[in-house]
N, C-alpha and C positions, 0 to 999 in steps of 0.2 A: 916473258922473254922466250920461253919454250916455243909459242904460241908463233912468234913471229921466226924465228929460227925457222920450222919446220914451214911454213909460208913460205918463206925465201928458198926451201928446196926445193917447192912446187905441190907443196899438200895442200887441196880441196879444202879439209876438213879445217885445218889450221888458219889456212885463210879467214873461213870463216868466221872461227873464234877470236883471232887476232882483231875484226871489225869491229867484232865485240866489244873486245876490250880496247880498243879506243874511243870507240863510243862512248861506253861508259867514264874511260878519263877526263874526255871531251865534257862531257855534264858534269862530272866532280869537278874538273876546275874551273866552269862557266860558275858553280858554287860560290868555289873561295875567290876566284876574282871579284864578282860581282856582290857577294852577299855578307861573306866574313870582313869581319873590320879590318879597315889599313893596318897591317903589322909588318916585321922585318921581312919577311917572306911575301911580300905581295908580288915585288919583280919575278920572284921566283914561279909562282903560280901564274902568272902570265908567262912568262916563258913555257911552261907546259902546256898552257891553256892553247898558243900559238903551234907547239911542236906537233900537239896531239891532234888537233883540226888539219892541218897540213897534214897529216899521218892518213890522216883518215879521209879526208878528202881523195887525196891519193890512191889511199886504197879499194876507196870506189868507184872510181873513176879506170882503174885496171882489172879491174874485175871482172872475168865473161861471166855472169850470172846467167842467160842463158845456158850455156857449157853445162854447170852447175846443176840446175834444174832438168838438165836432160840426163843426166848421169844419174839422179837421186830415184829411187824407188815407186815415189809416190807412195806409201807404206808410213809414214810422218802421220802419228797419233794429233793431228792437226785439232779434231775438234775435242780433245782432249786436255792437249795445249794451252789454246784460247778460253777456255771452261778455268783453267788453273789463272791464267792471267788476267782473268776476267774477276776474279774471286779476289787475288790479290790486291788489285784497284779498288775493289771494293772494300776490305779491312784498310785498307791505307788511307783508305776518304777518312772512315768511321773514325781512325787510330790522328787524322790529324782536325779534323771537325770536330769532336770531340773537344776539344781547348777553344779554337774560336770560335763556332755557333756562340758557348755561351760568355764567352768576352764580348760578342757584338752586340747581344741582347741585353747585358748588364750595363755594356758601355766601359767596361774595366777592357786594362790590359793585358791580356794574357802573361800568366807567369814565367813562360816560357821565354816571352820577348822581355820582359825585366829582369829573370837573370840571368840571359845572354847583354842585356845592356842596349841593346838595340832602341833608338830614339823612338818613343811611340807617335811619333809628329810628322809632317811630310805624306809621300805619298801611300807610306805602309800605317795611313793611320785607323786607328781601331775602332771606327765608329762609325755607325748609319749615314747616309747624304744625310746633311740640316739639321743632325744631333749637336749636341755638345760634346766639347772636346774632351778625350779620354781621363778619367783620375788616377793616378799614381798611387 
C-alpha cells in the first residue's frame, strides 16, 4: 500500500516497485485460481486475480519507461543481478526436479502431489508417453 501511495504522488521509484508487486500478485493468484482446489475462497481469488491484472496492465500501459531509463544512472550492478537470478533458477530447478525426475522414472507419484490430494490422472499425469499408469 506504501508502494502504491507514493506512485500516486508521482514517485519513479514506487512506481516501480508497485509493478512489482502486482506482478507478483498477478502469479500468486493465477496459482490459487488455476491450481488450488475449489474452496469457499475461489470467487474470491478471482476477484483479485481480475483486480490485479487490470492493476497492472494499467500500470504498464502509463508508464514513460523511457523517462525512467533516461533518469537512471546507468550504474545498476546489471551483471551482478542477472548472475544472482541466474543462480536462483537454477536451486529452484534442482529444489523442484528433485521429487519429479524421480517419480517419472519410478513411474510413482510424487508425495508431494498425494498429500496435497491432487488427482494423479488427466493431464498432470506422472508418467512417460506409453508407460503405464501411475501406482498410488
Amino acid at each position: 500500500m506504501v508502494g502504491a501511495i507514493l506512485a500516486s504522488r508521482g514517485s519513479e521509484r514506487a512506481r516501480l516497485v508497485w509493478l512489482g508487486v502486482l506482478t507478483y500478485l498477478v502469479y500468486t493468484y493465477i496459482i490459487y485460481a488455476f491450481h488450488v482446489h475449489f474452496n469457499p475462497l475461489f470467487l474470491v481469488y478471482v476477484a483479485l486475480l481480475g483486480c490485479s491484472l487490470y492493476a497492472l496492465i494499467e500500470g504498464l500501459a502509463t508508464t514513460d519507461f523511457a523517462h525512467i531509463k533516461s533518469r537512471s544512472s546507468g550504474k545498476a550492478p546489471l551483471r551482478a543481478v542477472g548472475i544472482f537470478l541466474a543462480v536462483v533458477v537454477v536451486l529452484f530447478y534442482f529444489s523442484w526436479l528433485g521429487e519429479v525426475v524421480p517419480a517419472l522414472i519410478s513411474g510413482e507419484v510424487p508425495q508431494s502431489v498425494v498429500d496435497n490430494g491432487t488427482p494423479p490422472t488427466g493431464p498432470t499425469c506422472w508418467t512417460w508417453p506409453g508407460s503405464s499408469p501411475p501406482r498410488r
